[in-house]
C-alpha positions in Angstrom: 6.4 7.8 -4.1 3.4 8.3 -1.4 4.4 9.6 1.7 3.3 12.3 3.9 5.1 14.9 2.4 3.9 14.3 -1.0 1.8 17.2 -2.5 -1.5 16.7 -2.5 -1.8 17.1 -6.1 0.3 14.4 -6.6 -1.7 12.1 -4.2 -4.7 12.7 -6.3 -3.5 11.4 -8.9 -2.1 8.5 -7.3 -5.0 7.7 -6.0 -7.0 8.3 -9.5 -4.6 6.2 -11.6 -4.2 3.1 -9.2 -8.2 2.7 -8.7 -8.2 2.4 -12.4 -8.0 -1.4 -13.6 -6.7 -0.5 -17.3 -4.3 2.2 -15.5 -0.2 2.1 -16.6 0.4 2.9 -12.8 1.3 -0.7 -11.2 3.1 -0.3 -8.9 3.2 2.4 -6.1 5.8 2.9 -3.5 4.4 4.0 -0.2 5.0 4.9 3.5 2.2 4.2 5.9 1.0 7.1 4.8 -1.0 5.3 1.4 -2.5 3.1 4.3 -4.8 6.3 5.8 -8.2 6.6 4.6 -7.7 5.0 1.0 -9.9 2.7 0.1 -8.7 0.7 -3.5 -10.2 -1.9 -4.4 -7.1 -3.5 -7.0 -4.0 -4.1 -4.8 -3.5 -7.6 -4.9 0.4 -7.4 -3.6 1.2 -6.0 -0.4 5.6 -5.8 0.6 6.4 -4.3 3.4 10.5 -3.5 4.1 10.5 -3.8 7.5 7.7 -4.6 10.2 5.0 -2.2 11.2 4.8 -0.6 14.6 2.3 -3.2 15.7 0.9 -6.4 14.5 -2.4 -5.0 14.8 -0.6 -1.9 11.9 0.4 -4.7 9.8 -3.3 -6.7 9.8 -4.9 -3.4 8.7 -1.9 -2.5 6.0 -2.3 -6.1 4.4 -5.8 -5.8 4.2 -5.7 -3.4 1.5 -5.3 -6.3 -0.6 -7.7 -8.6 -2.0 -10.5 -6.0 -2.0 -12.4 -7.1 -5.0 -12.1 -10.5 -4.2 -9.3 -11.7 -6.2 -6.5 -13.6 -4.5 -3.7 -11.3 -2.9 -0.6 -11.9 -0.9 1.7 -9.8 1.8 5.3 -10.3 2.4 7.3 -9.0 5.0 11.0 -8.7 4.3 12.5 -8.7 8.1 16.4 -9.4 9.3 18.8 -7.9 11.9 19.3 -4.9 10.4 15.7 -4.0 10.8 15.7 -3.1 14.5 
């Protein structure tokens, strides 16, 4: 998990491992907080639980993927009980 209150050790290594292509770290749960100042080439899927603040948040929280030019995609899984 990669939220704000995450040591920053932790984050480091996060940040190490998922910048590696031949890393065992696929998948990384995040707030908004992975979102601020990372810049990662290999995220090719985005999910978001929930929208962000703005639609301007989500445009920049999407374009984390497809970096490296590969194909990526964003879904946003939205209902009532969002609000």
């Amino acid at each position: 998990m990669f939220c704000s209150c995450t040591q920053p050790e932790v984050k480091t290594e996060i940040i190490h491992s998922i910048r590696i292509s031949d890393s065992n770290l696929h998948v990384v749960i995040a707030t908004i907080a992975f979102c601020m100042g990372i810049d990662c080439s290999i995220v090719h899927r985005i999910i978001h639980l929930g929208p962000p603040e703005s639609i301007g948040d989500y445009v920049q929280q999407i374009g984390r993927g497809e970096r490296d030019g590969s194909d990526a995609s964003a879904t946003l899984i939205y209902g009532k009980h969002f609000n």
